[in-house]
N, C-alpha and C positions, 0 to 999 in steps of 0.2 A: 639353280638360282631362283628361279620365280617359285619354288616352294619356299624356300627360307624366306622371298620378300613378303609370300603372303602370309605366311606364319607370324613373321612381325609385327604385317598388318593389324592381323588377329591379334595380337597379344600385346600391339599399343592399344585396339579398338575396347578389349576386354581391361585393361590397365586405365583406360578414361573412363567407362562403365562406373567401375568401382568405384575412381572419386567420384563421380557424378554423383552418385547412390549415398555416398561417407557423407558426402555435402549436404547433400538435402535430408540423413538424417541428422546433422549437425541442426539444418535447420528446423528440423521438428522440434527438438527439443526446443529450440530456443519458442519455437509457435507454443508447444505445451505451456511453457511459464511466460505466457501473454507478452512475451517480447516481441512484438509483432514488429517494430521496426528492425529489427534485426533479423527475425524471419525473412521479411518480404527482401530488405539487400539482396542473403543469399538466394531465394528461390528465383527472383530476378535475374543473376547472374549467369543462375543456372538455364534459364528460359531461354537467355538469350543468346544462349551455345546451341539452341538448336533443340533444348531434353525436354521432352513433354512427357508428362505423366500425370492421370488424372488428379491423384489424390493432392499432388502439388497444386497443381491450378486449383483445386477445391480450397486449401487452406490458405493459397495467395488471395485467392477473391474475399475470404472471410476473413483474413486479417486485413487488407483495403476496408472491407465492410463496417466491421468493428471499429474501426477507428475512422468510420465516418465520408471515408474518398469515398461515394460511389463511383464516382467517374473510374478510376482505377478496378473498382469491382466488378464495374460491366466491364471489362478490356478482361480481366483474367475469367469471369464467371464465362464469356461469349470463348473464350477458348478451350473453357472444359465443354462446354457445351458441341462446340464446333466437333470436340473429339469425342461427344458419345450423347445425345440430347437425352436418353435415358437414363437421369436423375435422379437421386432421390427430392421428394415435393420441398423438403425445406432449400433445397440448391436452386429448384425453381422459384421460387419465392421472392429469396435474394436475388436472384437476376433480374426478378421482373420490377423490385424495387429500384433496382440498380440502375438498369435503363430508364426510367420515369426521369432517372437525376440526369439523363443526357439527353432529353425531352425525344423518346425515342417510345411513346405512349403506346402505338399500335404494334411494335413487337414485343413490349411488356405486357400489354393484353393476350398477346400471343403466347406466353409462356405462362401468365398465371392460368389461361386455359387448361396448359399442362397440372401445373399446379391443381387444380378443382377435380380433374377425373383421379388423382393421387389420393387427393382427399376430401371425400363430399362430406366428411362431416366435420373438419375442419370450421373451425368460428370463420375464419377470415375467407372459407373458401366461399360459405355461406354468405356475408356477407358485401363478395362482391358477385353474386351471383345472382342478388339480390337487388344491387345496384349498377348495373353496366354501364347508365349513363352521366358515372359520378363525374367525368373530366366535364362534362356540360352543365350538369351541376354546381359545380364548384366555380366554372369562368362565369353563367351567368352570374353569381350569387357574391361574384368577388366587386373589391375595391370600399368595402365600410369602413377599410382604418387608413390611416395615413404614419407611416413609418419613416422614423431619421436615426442614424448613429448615436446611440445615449451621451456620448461624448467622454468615454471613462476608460476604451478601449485599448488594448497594446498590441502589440505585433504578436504575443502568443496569446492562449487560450482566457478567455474571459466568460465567464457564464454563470445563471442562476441569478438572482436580487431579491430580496429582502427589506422592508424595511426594519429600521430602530428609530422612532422617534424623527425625526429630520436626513437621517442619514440612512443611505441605500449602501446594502451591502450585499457584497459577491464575493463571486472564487476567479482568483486570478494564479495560471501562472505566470504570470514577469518574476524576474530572479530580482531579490532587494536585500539576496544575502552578501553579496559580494566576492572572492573569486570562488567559493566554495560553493559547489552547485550540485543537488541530490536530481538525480535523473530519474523520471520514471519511462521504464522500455517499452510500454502499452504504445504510449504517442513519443515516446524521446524529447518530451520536454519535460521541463520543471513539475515535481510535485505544485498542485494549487493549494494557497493559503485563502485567507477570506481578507478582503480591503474594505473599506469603510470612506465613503464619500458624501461630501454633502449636500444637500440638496436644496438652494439657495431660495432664497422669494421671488427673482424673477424665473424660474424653472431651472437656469441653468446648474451644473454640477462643479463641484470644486474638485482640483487635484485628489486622487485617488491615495490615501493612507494605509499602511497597514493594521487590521484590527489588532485584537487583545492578543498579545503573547502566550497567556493563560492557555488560549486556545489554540492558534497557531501551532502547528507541531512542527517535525520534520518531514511528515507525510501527507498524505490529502485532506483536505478539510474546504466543503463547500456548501453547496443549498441550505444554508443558515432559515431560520423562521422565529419570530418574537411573540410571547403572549402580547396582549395590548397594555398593560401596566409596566411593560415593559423590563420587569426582574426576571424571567426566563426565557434563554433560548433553547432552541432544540438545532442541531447540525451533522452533517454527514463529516464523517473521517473514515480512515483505515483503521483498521484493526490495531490500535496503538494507548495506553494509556501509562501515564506514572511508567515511562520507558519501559515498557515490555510494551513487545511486537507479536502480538496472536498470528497464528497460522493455522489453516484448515489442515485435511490427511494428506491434501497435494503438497503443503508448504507454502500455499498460496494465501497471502493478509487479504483480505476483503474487506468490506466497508459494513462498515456499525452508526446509527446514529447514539451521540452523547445528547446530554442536559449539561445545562451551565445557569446557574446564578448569579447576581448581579446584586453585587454588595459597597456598597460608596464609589458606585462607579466600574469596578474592576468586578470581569467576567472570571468568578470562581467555583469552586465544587463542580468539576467536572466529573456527571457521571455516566457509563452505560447504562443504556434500557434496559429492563431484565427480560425482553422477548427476544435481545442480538442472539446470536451465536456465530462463532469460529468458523461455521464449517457451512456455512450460506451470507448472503447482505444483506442487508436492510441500509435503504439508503431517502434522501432528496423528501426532508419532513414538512408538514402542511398542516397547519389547526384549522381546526372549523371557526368560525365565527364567534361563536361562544368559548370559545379555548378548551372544552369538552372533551374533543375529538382531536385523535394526530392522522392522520392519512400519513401514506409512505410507500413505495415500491421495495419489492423482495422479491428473491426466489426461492424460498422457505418452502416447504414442503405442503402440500397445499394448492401450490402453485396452475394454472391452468396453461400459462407459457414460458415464456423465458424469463419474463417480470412480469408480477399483476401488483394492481395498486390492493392495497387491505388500511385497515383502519383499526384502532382501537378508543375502546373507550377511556379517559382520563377523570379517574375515582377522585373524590374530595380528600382524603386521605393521599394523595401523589401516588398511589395505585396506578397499574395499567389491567383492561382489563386481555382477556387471550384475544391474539390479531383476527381478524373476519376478511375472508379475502368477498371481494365486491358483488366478486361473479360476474356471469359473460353477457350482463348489458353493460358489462364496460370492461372486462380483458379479454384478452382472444389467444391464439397460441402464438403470436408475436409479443413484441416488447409495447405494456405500457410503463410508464416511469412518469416523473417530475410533477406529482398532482399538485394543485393549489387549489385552496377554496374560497372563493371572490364573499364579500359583504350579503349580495341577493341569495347565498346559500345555492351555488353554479360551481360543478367540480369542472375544472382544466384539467387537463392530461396531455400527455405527447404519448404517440401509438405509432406501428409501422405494422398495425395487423389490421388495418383497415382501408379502405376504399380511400387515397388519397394522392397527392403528388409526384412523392418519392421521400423516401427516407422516414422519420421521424416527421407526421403530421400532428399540428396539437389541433382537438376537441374537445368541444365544452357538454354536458349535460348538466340538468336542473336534479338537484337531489332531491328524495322524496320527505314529503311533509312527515313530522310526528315519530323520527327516529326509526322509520321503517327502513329496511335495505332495497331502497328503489331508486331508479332513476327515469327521468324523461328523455326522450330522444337524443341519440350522440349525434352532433352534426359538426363540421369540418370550420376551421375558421377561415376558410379558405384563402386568396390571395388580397393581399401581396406579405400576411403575417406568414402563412406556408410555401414552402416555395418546393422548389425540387430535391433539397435538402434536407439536414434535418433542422427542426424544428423544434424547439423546447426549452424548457423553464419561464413558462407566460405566469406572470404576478398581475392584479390590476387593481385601481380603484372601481368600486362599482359606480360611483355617484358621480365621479368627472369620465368616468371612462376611458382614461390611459392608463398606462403602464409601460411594462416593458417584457422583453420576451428576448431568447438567445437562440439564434441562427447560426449554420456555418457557411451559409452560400455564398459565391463570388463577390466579391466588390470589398470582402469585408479587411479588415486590418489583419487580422491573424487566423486560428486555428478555430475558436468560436468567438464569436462578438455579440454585445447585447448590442439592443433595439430597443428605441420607447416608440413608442405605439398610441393615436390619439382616434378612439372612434368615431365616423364621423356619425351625424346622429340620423336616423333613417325613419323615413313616416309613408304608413302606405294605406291605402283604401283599398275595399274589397265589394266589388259592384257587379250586378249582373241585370238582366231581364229574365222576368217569369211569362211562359208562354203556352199555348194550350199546345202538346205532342202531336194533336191529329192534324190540327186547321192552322197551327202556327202563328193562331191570334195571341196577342200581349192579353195578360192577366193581370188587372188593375184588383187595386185592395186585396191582396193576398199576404196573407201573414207571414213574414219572416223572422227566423230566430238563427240566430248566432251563438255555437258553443263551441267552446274550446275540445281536444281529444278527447278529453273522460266525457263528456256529453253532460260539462256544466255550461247551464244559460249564461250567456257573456251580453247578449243585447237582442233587442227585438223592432224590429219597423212595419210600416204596411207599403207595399208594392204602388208606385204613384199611379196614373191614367194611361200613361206607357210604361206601364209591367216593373219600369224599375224601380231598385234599390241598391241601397249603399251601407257601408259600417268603415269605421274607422280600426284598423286590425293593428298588430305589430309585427315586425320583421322578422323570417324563419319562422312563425310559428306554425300548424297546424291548427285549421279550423273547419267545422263541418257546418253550413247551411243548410236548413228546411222550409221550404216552402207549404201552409197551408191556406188552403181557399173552399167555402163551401162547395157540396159536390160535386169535388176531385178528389183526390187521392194524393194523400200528403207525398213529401219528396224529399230527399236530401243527398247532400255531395259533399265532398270531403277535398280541401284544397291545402297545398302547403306555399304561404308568401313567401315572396322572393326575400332576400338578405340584402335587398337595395332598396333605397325608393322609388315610388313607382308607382302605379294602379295596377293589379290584381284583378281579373275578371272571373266570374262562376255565371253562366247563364241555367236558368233550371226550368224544367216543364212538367207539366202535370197532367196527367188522365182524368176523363172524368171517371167517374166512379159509379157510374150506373146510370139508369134512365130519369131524367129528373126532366120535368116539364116548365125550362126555360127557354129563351127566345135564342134560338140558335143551335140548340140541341132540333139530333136524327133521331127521330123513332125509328129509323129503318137499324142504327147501331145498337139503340138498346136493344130491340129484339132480334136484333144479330139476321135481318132480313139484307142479304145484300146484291139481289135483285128479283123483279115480279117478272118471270118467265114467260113469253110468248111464244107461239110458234113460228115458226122460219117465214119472215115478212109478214106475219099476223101484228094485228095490234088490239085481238080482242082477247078478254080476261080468261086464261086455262083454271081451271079447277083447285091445281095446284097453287097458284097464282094466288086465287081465292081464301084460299086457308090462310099464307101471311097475310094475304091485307085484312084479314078478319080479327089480325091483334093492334091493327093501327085504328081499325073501327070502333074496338072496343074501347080505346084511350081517347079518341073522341068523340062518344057515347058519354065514359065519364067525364070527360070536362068539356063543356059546351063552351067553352068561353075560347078554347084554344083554333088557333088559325095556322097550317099548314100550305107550305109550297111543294107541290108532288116534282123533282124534278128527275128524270131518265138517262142512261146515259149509254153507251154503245162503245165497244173494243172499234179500231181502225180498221178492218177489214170491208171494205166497200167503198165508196164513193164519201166523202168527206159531207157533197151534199143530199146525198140517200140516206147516211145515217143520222144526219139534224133531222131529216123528215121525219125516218120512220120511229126516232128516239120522240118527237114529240109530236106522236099519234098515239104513241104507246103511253104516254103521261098524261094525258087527254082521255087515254082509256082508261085509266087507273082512277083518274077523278074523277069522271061519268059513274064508276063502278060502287064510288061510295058515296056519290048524288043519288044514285037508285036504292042504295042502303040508309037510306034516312038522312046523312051529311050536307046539310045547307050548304048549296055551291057559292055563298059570300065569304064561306069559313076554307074556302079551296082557291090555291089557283095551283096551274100547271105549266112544266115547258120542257121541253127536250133540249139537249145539250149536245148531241150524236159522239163524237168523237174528240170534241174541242176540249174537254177537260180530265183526260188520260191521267192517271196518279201515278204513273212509269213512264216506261223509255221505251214502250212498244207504238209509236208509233207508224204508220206504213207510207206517210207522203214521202216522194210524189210517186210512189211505182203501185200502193196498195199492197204489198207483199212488206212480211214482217217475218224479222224470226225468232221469235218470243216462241214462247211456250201457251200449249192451252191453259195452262193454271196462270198465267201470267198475262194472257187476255180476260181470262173473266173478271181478274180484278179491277179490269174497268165498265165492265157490263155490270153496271148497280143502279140499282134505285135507292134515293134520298126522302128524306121526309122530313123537312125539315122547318122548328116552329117558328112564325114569324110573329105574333102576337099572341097574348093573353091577356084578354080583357076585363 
């Protein structure tokens, strides 16, 4: 009997196996063709009988991912992990993004750790390795915009704006077909259309309409952009035109950007770009300023991550010329998408390959003058436009400095929701004191010059009677000061302003630069003398002795007019009052020495110091015992020479 039960056993335990196994390839398949909500049902289902298996928790966490839960990503990513933390670096990656979205900062640092020895030459591993202290970074440098709900929002996914003349347009899915409703299985809601709202003179926004039908398909259609003459847009769709539905080799439609024209009104001649193709996207279009240029995300071949942004030139003839991808001062082997480029010639972008919150953070950089493929530093928009979430499709004015931007983080009405966004405006100064390195005196009327990174002059002051100075700088930027002053030895430092207002501080010092016969200056440092040697409680001149002060003779030989303080000075070992004495016998000796050497004793004085003016921390009160080092006592056993006049 208990053979046949455990046989049973066996062969229900091997009969539930199986389904378990039938189910989760049921649910691969459905993961293959981005039905992620219908994936994630059954691998759920399955989890929650108890069946772990890696590669399930991997596609559970990357369908959460993709579709934007982190919060879910980190629960299924921490469970693959749990079952085996040797991952491959892109599973680390996403987790450590994942956690950031459950403000769980210090074990996402802990796991992109992993990530960086997976892959040190990774863009993004580089660049957080680069920067460790980006979460300090970013809180200080946050709070410059002030954000509300645009007011145009619905309980499902809303994202992307555009403007057309008065009216701001987006991709919305809300359903406004009526009971017939096209599902897409990526998110399980409604394919997005594009709405058209208006955008009134006291700011507020009117009832959201549907745009042009023309355009409007059956399938996606979103991230719309207008020339400014307003007869052309450019827009993202699915792979759909004149009812034929493209598909790549998988069967999979992807996303194409069209052209549309505008002719008495009504948005016609829709056409594909001729750089699309079936079998990769191009999506979320951007004109330069001059309507020139399209910016766009893909992952065309080319590619250096999962999407880089690239650009093309726009020929006077409606030509395009071949796409240029940006390169890696601005993609990395994560996702950039959604670029816009602001009026000041400022590219926006949303990234999740770089040092940031969690999820999809957007960044701005300044593009390079003169059609060159450059850019100036990418920095973080940080809070409260980024959040832990993702982040993306930021549009702005440059001259008022609002706009709006689309988030999916809590609070919001549905699945993304836009934001208008008002910067506030930010003013900072950049102020220091210049001072001498050795003596730590203020340096009056010392030249200073302000330049921007590339080391163009921005502005220039002279240092007041207490050493300081000021400039008037702007927020985030990088700027390098130099300070010069006759001889010294010019100086400069390199500071990056805060992204608030505020005051900015750079202090800078300067060397002198050699022996220069002014009132204050050591003859004993120019000629590098730094002490006249006696013998043990002697205080008359050694031979040795003789030889350096035979180069302080000679300087007041040549300049008669100059007046010197010989002053002495003793390491702490002795008697605090043995070594003032015997310091100032020996500085009494030193003056005597070049009174006898021709030196009129009115152009001398002297005095001993013993122990009371130590340039360290060896001192020996109150036991006389120190435990310095000999090379660490003689730096207080010096002789000075120091000029007090020249008349």
């Amino acid at each position: 009997m208990k053979k046949i039960i455990l046989s049973t056993f066996f062969f229900l335990f091997i009969q539930h196996n199986f389904a378990q196994k039938a189910s989760v390839a049921a649910a691969d398949k459905q993961y293959e063709r981005y039905s992620y909500i219908e994936a994630i049902a059954t691998y759920e289902r399955i989890a929650d009988k108890g069946y772990k298996d890696q590669q399930m928790f991997q596609k559970l966490g990357n369908a959460y991912y993709f579709n934007a839960n982190l919060e879910k990503a980190a629960k299924w990513y921490g469970e693959l992990f749990e079952m085996n933390e040797d991952q491959g670096p892109e599973y680390c990656y996403r987790y450590s993004q994942s956690l950031k979205s459950i403000g769980e900062y210090k074990k996402a640092d802990k796991i992109i750790a992993l990530f960086n020895k997976k892959s040190a030459n990774d863009q993004r591993a580089i660049l957080y390795s680069n920067d460790k202290n980006y979460l300090e970074d970013i809180k200080s440098n946050s709070g410059r915009f002030i954000i509300e709900d645009a007011g145009i929002n619905s309980e499902f996914s809303d994202y992307g704006t555009a403007f057309s003349g008065n009216n701001l347009v987006f991709a919305s899915a809300r359903d406004t077909v009526g009971v017939s409703k096209r599902i897409f299985k990526w998110t399980n809601q409604s394919f997005t259309n594009l709405y058209s709202a208006e955008v009134q003179s006291n700011g507020k926004i009117s009832q959201p309409v549907r745009f042009s039908r023309k355009v409007n398909s059956i399938f996606h259609e979103s991230t719309p952009v207008f020339t400014k003459d307003g007869t052309t847009m450019y827009f993202t769709r699915n792979n759909y035109l004149d009812g034929k539905r493209g598909k790549d080799t998988e069967r999979i439609t992807l996303l194409k950007i069209y052209k549309a024209t505008a002719d008495n009104g009504e948005w016609k001649n829709i056409v594909e770009l001729p750089f699309n193709s079936d079998n990769y996207s191009i999506a979320h279009p951007a004109l330069s300023p001059d309507d020139k240029e399209l910016y766009f995300a893909s992952n065309m071949k080319g590619t250096l991550g999962q999407s880089d942004i690239f650009k093309v030139s726009i020929n006077s003839d409606g030509t395009y010329s071949t796409p240029i991808n940006l390169g890696r001062s601005i993609n990395t082997e994560g996702r950039e998408t959604f670029p816009f480029i602001a009026e000041n010639n400022e590219l926006f972008f949303a990234s999740d390959g770089r040092p940031g919150l969690g999820g999809l953070d957007i960044y701005r950089a300044k593009i390079g003058i003169g059609g060159v493929l450059s850019f100036g530093e990418v920095s973080n928009l940080n809070m409260p436009i980024n959040s832990a979430q993702d982040d993306f499709a930021l549009m702005m004015d440059s001259t008022s400095k609002t706009g709006f931007f689309t988030s999916n983080r809590p609070g919001g009405h549905g699945y993304d929701d836009i934001y208008k966004f008002t910067e506030v405006p930010c003013n900072q100064s950049l102020s220091g004191v210049v001072s001498d390195l050795d003596s730590n005196e203020v340096i009056g009327a010392a030249a200073i010059n302000l330049y921007d990174k590339d080391h163009k002059v921005l502005g220039s002051t002279i240092s007041d009677s207490n050493g300081y100075y000021t400039f008037a700088v702007k927020c985030g930027e990088s700027y390098i000061v130099e300070a010069k002053k006759e001889h010294y030895e010019s100086n400069e430092d390199i500071t990056i302003i805060a992204n608030k207002s505020g005051e900015s501080t750079l202090p800078l010092t300067l060397t002198k630069d050699g022996c220069h016969l002014i009132v204050g200056a050591d003859l004993a440092k120019c000629f590098n003398i730094k002490m006249i040697y006696f013998d043990l409680d002697k205080s008359k001149i050694r031979k040795d002795a003789a030889l350096e002060l035979e180069k302080i003779l000679d300087v007041l030989q040549q300049y008669p007019k100059v007046k010197i303080d010989i002053r002495s000075h003793t390491d702490c070992r002795q008697t605090a009052k043995y070594n003032e004495a015997l310091s100032d016998r020996r500085a009494k000796s030193t003056m005597g020495w070049l009174v006898n050497n021709g030196i009129a004793a009115s152009r001398l004085t002297a005095k001993g110091y013993g122990e009371s003016q130590l340039v360290n921390e060896c001192g020996c009160e109150p036991t006389n015992t120190s435990n310095c080092t000999e090379e660490q006592h003689q730096l207080n056993r010096r002789s000075e020479f120091i000029v007090t006049a020249i008349e």
